[in-house]
PyMOL commands that place a pseudoatom at each C-alpha (Angstrom):
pseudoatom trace, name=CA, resn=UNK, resi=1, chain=A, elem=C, hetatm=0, pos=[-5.334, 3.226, -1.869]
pseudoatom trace, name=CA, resn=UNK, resi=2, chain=A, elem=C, hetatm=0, pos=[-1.812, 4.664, -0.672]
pseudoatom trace, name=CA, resn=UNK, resi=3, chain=A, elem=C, hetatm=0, pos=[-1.183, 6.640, -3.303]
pseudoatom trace, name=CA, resn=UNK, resi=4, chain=A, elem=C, hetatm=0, pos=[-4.555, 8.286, -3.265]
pseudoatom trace, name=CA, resn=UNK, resi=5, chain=A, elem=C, hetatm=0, pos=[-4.276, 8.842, 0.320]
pseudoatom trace, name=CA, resn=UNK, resi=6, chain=A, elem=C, hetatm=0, pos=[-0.765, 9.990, -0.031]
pseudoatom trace, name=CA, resn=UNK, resi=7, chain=A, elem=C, hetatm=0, pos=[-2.111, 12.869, -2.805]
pseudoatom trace, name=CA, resn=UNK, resi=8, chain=A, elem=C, hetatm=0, pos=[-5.057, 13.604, -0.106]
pseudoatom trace, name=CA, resn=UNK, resi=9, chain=A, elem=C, hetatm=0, pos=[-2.292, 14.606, 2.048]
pseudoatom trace, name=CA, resn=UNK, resi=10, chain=A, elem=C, hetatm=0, pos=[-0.357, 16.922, -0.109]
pseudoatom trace, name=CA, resn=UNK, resi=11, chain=A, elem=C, hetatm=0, pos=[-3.210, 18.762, -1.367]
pseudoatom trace, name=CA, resn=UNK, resi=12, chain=A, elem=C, hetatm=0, pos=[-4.363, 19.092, 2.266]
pseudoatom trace, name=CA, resn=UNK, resi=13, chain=A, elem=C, hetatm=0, pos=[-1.127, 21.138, 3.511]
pseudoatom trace, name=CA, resn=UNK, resi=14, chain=A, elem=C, hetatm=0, pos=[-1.455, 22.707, 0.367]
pseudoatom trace, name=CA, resn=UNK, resi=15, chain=A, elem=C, hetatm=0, pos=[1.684, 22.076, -0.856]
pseudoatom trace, name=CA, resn=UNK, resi=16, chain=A, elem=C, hetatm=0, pos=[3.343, 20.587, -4.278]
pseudoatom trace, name=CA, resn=UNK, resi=17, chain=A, elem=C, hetatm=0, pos=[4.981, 16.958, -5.116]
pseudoatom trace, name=CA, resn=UNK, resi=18, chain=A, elem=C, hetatm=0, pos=[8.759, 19.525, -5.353]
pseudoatom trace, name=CA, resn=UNK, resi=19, chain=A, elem=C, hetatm=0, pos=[8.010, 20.566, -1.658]
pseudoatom trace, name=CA, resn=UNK, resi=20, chain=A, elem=C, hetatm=0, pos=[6.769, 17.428, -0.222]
pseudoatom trace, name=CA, resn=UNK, resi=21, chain=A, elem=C, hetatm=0, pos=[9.803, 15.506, -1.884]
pseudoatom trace, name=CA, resn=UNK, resi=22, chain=A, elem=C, hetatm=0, pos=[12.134, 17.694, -0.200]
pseudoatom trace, name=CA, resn=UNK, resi=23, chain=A, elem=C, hetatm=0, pos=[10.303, 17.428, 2.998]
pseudoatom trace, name=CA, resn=UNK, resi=24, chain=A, elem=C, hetatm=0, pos=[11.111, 13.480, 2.854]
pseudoatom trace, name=CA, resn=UNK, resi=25, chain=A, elem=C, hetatm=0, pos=[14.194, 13.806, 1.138]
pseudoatom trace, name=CA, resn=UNK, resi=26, chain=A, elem=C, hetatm=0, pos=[13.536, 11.968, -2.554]
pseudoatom trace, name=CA, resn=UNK, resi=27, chain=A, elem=C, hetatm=0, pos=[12.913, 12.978, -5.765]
pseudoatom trace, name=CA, resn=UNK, resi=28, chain=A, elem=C, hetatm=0, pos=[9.864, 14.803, -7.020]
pseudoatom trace, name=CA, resn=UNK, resi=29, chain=A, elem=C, hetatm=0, pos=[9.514, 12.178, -9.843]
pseudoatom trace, name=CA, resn=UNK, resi=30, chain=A, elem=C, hetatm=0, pos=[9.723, 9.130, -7.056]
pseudoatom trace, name=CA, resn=UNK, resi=31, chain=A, elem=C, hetatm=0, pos=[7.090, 11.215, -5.416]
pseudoatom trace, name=CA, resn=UNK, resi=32, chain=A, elem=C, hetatm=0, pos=[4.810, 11.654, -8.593]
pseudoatom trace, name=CA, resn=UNK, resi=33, chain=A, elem=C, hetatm=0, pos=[4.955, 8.097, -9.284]
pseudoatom trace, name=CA, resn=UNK, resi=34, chain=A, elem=C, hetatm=0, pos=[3.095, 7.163, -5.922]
pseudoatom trace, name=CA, resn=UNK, resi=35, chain=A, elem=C, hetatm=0, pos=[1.006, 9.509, -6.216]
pseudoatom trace, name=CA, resn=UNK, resi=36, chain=A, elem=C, hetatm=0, pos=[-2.655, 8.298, -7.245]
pseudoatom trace, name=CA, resn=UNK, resi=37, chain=A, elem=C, hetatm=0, pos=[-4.825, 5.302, -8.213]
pseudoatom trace, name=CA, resn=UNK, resi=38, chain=A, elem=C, hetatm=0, pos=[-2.109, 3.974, -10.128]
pseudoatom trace, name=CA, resn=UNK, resi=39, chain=A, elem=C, hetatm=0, pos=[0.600, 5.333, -7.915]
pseudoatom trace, name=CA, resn=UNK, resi=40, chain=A, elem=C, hetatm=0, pos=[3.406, 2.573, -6.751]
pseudoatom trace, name=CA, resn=UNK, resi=41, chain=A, elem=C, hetatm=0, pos=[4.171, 1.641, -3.336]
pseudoatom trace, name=CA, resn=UNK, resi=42, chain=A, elem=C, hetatm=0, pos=[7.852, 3.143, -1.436]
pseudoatom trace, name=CA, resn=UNK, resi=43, chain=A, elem=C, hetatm=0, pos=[9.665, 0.098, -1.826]
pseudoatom trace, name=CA, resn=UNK, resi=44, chain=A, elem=C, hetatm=0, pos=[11.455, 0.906, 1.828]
pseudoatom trace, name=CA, resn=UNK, resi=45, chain=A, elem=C, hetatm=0, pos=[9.475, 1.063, 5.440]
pseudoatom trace, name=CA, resn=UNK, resi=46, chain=A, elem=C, hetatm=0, pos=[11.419, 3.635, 6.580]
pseudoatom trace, name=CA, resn=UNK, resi=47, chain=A, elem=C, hetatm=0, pos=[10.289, 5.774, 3.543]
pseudoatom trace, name=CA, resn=UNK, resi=48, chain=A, elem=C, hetatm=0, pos=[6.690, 4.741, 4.965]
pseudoatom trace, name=CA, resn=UNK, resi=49, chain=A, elem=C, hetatm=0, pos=[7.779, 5.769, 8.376]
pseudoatom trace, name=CA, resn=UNK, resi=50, chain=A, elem=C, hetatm=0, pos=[9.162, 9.609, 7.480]
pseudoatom trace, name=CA, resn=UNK, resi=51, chain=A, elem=C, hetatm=0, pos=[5.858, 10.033, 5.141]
pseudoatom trace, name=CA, resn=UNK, resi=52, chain=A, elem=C, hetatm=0, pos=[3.725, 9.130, 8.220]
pseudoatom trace, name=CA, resn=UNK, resi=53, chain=A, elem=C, hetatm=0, pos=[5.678, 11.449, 10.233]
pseudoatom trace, name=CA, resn=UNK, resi=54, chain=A, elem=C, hetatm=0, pos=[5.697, 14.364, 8.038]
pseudoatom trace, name=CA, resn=UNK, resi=55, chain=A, elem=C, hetatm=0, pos=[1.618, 14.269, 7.988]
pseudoatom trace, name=CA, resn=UNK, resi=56, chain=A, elem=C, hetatm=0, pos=[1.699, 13.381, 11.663]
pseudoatom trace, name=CA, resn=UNK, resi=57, chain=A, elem=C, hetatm=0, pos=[-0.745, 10.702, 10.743]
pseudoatom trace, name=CA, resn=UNK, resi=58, chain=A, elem=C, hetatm=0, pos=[-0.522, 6.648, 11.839]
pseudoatom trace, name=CA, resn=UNK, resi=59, chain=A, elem=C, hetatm=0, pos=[0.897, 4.082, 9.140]
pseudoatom trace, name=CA, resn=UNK, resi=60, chain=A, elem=C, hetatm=0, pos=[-1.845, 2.773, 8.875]
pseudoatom trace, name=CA, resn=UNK, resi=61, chain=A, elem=C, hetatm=0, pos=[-3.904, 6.070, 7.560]
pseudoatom trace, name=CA, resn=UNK, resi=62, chain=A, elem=C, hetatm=0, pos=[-1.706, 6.527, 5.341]
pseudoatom trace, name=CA, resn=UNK, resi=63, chain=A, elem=C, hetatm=0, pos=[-2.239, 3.102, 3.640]
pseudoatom trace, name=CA, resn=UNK, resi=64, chain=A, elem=C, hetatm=0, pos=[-6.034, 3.139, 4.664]
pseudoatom trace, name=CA, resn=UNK, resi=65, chain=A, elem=C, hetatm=0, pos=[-7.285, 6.415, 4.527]
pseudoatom trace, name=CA, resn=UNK, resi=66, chain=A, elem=C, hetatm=0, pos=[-8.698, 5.605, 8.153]
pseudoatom trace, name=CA, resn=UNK, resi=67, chain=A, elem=C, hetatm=0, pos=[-7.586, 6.041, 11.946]
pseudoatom trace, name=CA, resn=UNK, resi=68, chain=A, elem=C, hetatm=0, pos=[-5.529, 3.663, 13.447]
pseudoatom trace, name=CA, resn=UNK, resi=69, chain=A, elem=C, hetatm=0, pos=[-8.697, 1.565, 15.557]
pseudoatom trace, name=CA, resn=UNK, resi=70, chain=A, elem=C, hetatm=0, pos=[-5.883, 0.571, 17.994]
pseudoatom trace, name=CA, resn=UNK, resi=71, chain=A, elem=C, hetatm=0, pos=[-4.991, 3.872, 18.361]
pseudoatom trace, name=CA, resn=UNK, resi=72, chain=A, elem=C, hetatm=0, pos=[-9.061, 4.440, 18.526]
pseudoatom trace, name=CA, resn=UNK, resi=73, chain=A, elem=C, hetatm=0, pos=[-9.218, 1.734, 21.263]
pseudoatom trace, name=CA, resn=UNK, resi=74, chain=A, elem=C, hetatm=0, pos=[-6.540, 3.285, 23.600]
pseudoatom trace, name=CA, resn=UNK, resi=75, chain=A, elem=C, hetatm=0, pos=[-8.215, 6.928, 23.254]
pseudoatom trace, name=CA, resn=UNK, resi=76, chain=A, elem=C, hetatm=0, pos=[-11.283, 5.253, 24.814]
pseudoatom trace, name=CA, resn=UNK, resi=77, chain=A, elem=C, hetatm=0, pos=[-9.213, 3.856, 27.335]
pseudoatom trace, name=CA, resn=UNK, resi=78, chain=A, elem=C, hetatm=0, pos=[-7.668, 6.824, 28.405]
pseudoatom trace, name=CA, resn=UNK, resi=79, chain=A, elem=C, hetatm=0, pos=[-10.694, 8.932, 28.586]
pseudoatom trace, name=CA, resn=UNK, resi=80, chain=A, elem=C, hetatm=0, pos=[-12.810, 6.135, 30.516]
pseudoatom trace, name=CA, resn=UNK, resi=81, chain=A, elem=C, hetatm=0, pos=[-12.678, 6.257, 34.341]
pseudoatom trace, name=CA, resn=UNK, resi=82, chain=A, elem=C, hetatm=0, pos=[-10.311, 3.414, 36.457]
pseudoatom trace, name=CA, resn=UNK, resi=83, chain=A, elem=C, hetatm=0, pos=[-12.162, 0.840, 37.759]
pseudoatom trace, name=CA, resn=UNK, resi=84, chain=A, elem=C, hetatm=0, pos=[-10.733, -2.031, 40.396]
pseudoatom trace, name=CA, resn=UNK, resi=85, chain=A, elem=C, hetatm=0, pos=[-11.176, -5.405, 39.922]
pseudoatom trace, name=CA, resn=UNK, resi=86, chain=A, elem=C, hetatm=0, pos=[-10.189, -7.676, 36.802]
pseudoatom trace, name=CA, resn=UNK, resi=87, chain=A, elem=C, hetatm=0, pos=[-11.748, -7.266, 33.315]
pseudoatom trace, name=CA, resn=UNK, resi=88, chain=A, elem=C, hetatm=0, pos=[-11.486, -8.678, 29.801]
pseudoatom trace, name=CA, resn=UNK, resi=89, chain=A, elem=C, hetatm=0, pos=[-12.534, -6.772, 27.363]
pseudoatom trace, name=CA, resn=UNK, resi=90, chain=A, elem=C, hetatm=0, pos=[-13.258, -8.160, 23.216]
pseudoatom trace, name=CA, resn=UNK, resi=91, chain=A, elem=C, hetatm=0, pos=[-13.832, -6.470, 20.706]
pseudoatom trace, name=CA, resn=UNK, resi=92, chain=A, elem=C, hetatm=0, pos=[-13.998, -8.035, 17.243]
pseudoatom trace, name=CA, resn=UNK, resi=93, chain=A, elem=C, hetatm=0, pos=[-14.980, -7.436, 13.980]
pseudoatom trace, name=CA, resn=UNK, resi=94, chain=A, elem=C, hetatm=0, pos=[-18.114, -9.565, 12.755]
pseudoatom trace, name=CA, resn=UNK, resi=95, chain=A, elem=C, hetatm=0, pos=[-19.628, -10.144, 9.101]
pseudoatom trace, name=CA, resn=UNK, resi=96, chain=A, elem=C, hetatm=0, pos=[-22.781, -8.274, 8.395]
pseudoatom trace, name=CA, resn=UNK, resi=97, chain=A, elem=C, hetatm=0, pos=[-25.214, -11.482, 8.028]
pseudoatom trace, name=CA, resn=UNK, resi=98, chain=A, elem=C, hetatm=0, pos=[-26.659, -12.174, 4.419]
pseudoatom trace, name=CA, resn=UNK, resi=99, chain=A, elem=C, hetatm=0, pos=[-30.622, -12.463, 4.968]
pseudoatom trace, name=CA, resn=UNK, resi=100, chain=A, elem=C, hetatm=0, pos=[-32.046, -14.613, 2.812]
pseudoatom trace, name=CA, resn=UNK, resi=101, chain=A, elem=C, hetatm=0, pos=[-35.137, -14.628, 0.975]
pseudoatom trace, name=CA, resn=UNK, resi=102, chain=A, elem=C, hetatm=0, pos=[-38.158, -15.987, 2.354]
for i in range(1, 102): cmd.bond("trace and resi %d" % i, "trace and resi %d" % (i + 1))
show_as sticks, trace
zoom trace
């Protein structure tokens, strides 16, 4: 999923694996290799961290394709009105149920 994400990216700014490398400061072969379905995973964090950055996207879209849902959650937050009192909010994720055959 990263790397097909990651080639998403680069074709989005419109720009090639020699440019983006430099951007992030490696190789354009490193870059090429995790680069899609096959492509291999940055074996540092940090590399993770400056790829995120450069897209000005969360971690976690860049592995997932997806927004961040805690970033999602504290959008919703912001944007919602201040209400007194004490509150506990939940939300979880739940399995869609099977339904059998009758």
């Amino acid at each position: 999923m990263f790397g097909i994400n990651l080639e998403k990216l680069i074709k989005e700014k419109g720009w090639s694996i020699r440019q983006f490398a430099k951007r992030i400061g490696v190789s354009p072969k490193t870059c090429q290799e995790w680069c899609g379905k096959e492509g291999r995973f940055p074996n540092s964090p940090d590399i993770l961290k400056d790829i995120a950055d450069v897209f000005e996207v969360s971690i976690h879209e860049l592995l997932f394709g997806e927004p961040d849902p805690r970033e999602m959650i504290g959008a919703i937050l912001d944007k919602t009105e201040i209400h007194t009192g004490l509150y506990e909010i939940t939300i979880k994720k739940v399995k869609e149920k099977k339904r059998g055959l009758k």
